[in-house]
VEXDREN-2710 file (C-alpha; in Angstrom, 1 decimal):
% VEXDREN-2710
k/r/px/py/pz
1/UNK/-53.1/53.7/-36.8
2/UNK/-56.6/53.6/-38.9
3/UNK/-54.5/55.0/-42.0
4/UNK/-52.6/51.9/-41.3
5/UNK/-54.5/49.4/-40.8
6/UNK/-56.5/50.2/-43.5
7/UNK/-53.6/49.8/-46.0
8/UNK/-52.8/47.0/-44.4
9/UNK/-55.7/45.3/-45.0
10/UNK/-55.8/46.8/-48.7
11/UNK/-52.1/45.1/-49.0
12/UNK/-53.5/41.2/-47.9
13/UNK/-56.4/41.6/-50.2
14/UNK/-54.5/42.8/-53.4
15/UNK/-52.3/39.9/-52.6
16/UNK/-54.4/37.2/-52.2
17/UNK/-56.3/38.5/-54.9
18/UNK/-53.4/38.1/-57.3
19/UNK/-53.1/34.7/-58.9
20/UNK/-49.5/34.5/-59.5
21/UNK/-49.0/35.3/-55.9
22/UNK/-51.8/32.5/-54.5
23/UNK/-49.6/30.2/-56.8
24/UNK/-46.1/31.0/-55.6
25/UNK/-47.2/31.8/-51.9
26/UNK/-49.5/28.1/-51.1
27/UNK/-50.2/25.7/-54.5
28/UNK/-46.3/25.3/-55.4
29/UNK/-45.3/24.9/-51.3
30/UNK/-48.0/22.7/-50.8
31/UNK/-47.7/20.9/-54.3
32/UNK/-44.0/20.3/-54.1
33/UNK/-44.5/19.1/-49.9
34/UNK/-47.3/16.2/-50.9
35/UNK/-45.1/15.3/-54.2
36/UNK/-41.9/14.9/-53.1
37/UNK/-43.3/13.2/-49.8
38/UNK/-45.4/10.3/-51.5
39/UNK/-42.3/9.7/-53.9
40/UNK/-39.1/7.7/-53.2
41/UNK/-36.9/10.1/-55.3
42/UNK/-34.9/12.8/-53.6
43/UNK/-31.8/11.6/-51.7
44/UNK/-32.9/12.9/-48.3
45/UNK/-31.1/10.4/-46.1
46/UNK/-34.4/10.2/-43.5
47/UNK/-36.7/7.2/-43.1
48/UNK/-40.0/9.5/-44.0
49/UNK/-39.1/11.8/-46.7
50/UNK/-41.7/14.8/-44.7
51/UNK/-39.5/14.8/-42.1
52/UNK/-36.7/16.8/-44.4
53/UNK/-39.3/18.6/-46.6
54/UNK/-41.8/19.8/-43.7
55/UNK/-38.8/22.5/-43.0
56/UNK/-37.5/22.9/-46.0
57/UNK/-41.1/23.8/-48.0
58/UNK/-41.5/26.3/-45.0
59/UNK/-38.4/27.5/-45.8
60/UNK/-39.7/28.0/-49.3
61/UNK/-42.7/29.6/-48.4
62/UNK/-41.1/32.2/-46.2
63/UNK/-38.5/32.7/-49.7
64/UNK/-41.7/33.0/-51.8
65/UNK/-43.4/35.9/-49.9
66/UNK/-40.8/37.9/-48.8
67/UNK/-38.9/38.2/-52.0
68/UNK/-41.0/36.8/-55.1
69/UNK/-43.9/38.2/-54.0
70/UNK/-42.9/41.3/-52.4
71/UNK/-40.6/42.4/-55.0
72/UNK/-42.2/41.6/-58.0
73/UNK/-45.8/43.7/-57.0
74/UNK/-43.3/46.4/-55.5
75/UNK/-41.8/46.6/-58.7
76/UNK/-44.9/46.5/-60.9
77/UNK/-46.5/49.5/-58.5
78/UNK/-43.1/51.7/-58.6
79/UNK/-43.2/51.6/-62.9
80/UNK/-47.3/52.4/-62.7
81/UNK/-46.5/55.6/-60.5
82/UNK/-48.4/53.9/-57.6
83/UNK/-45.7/54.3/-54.9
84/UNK/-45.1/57.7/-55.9
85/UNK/-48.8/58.6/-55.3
86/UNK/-48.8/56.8/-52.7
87/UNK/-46.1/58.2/-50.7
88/UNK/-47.2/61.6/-51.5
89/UNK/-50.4/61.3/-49.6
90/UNK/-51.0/61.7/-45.8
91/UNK/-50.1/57.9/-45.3
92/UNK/-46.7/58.5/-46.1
93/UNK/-43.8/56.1/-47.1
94/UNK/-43.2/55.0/-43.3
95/UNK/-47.1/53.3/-42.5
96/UNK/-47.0/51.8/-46.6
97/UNK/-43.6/49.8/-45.9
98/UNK/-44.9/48.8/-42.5
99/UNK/-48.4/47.9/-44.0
100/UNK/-46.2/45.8/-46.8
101/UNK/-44.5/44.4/-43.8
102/UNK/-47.5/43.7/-41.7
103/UNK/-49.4/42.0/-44.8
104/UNK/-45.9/39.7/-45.3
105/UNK/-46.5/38.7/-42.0
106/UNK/-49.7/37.6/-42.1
107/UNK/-49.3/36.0/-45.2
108/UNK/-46.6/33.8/-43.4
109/UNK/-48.3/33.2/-40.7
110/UNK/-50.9/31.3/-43.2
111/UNK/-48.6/29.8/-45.2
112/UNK/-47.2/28.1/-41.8
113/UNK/-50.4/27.2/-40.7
114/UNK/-51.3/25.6/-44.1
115/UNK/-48.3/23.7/-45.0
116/UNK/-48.0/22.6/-41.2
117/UNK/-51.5/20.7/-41.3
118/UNK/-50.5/19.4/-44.4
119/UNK/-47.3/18.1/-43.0
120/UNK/-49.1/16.5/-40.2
121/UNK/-51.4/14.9/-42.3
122/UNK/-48.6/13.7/-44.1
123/UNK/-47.1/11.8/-41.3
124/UNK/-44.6/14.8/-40.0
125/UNK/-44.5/14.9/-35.8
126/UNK/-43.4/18.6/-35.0
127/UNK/-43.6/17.4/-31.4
128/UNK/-40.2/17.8/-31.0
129/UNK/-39.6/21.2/-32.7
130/UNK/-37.9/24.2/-30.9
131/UNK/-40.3/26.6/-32.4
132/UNK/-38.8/29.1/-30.4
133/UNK/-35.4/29.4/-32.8
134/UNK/-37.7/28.4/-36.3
135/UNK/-39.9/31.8/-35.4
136/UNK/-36.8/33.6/-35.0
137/UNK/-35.1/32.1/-38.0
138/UNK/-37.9/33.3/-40.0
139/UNK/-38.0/36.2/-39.1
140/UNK/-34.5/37.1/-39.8
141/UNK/-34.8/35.9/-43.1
142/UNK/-38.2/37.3/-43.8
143/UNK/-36.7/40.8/-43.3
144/UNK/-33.7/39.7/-45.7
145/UNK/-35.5/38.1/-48.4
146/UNK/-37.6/41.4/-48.1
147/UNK/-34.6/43.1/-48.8
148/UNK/-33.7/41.7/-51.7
149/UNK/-37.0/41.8/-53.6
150/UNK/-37.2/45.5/-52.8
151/UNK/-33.5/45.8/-54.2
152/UNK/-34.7/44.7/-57.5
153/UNK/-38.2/46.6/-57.4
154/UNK/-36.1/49.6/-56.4
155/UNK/-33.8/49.7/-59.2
156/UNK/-34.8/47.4/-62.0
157/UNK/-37.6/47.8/-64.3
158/UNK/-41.0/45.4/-63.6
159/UNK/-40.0/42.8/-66.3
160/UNK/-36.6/42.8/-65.2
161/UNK/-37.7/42.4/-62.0
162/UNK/-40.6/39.4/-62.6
163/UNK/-38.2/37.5/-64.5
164/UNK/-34.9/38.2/-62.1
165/UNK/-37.5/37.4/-58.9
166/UNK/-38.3/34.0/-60.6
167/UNK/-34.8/32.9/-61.4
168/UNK/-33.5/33.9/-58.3
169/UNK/-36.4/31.8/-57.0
170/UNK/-35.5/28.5/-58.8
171/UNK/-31.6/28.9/-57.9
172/UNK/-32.4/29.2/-54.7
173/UNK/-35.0/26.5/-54.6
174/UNK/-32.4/23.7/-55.8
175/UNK/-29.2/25.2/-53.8
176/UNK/-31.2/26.4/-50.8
177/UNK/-31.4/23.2/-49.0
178/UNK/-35.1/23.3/-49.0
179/UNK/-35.8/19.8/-51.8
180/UNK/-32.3/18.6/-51.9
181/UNK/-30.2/18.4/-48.7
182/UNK/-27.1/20.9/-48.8
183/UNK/-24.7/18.0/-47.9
184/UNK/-25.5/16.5/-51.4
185/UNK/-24.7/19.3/-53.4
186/UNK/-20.9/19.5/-54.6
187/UNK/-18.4/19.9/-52.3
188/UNK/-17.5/23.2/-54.0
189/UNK/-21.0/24.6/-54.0
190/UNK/-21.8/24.1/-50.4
191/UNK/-19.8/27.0/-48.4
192/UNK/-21.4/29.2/-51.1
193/UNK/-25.2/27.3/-50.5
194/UNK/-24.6/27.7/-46.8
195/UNK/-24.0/31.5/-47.2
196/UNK/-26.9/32.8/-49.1
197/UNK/-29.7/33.5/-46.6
198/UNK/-31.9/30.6/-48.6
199/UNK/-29.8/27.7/-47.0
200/UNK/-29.1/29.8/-44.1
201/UNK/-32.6/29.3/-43.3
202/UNK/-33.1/26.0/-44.3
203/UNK/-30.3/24.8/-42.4
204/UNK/-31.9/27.2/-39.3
205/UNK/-35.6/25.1/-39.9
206/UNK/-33.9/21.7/-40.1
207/UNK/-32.1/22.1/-36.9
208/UNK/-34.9/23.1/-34.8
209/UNK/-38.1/21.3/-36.8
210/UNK/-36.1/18.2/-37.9
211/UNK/-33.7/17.8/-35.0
212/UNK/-30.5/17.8/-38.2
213/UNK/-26.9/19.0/-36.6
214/UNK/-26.2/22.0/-38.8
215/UNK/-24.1/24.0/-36.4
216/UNK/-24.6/27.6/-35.6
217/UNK/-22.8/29.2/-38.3
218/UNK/-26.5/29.9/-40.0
219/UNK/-27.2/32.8/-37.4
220/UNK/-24.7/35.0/-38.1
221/UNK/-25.4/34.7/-42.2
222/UNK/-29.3/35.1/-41.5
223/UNK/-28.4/38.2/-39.0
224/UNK/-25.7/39.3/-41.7
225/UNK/-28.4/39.1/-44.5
226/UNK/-30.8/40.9/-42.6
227/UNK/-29.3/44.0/-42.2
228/UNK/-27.4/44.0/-45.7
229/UNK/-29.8/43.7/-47.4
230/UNK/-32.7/46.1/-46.0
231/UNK/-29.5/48.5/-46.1
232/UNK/-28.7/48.2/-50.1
233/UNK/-32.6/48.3/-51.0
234/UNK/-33.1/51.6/-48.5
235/UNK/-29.8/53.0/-49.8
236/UNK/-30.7/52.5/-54.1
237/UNK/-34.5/52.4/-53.9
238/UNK/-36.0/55.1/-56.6
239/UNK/-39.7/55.3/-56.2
240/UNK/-40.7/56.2/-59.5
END
């Protein structure tokens, strides 16, 4: 447990240390949840434009850590021979994926509290959440996005990987539901929105933090995602 906890910590630090990650993980969330509120210009069909984007920035944030973030220093540390060393040592690979995992969470767990009180301040009344299904929302995703950034750290090189990560990113960001409302996208586009685990979870946070009818078709694509995904990146992963 002290091996672990002390790579967990070493995990958090590295990432709050890195600037690209500080920018992906907080400024952008919080950046694009206090622009887009103060301006009349996204067609979110809601009297107060926070109470669309207070889920869907969370959504973003939970996209941001578990498979920018994740993925692109997985990838850089495979190409420097860091994993390898790594998972030679008396840690072993088992406690470093579950320090990775743990630092995620904790990550998360700030980004919600952050972009939450920003929300509030904002004018957004989580009063009537059901935090209950949002938690479990996230998590599901959290371990999908997760495996899909250590897909592409697995088997793509470190560029590849930085500049797949970020495209994948902005795709997601304006067909995920989380600035945009799914029901404004093309008619053709939304069935294939709806079934990546992006607007899977946005639809997930809107239902239970916004009170939207989205149905309950998102569960079984989050739950589908989650175990696809870990599966491919456990079943193509080279660590060096």
């Amino acid at each position: 447990m002290k091996a672990l906890a002390a790579q967990t910590r070493v995990e958090l630090v590295l990432t709050l240390r890195r600037g690209e990650s500080v920018l992906l993980t907080l400024i952008i969330p919080v950046l694009l949840l206090v622009f887009f509120s103060s301006v009349d210009i996204l067609p979110v069909g809601v009297k107060d434009p926070v109470d669309f984007l207070a889920p869907g920035i969370l959504a973003l944030a939970v996209m941001s850590t578990a498979m920018v973030g994740l993925g692109i220093a997985t990838g850089f540390e495979r190409q420097y021979g860091v994993l390898k060393r790594l998972g030679s040592t008396p840690l072993g690979r088992p406690r470093l994926l579950g320090a990775k995992t743990i630092a995620i969470i904790a990550v998360e767990v700030l980004q919600v509290a952050v972009l939450v009180a920003v929300a509030v301040a904002l004018g957004w009344d989580p009063l009537r959440s059901s935090f209950g299904p949002a938690a479990a929302a996230i998590v599901l995703a959290t371990v999908a996005f997760a495996g899909l950034g250590l897909l592409m750290a697995g088997t793509l090189r470190c560029e590849v990987v930085l500049a797949a990560a970020n495209g994948l990113y902005l795709l997601l960001l304006l067909v995920g539901g989380m600035v945009v409302p799914l029901t404004k996208l093309p008619g053709a586009l939304r069935p294939l929105a709806r079934a990546l685990p992006a607007g899977a979870l946005s639809d997930a946070l809107h239902h239970a933090l916004g009170g939207a009818h989205a149905g309950s078709s998102y569960w079984l694509v989050l739950v589908a995602w989650a175990i696809a995904a870990p599966i491919a990146a456990a079943a193509t992963f080279r660590w060096e």
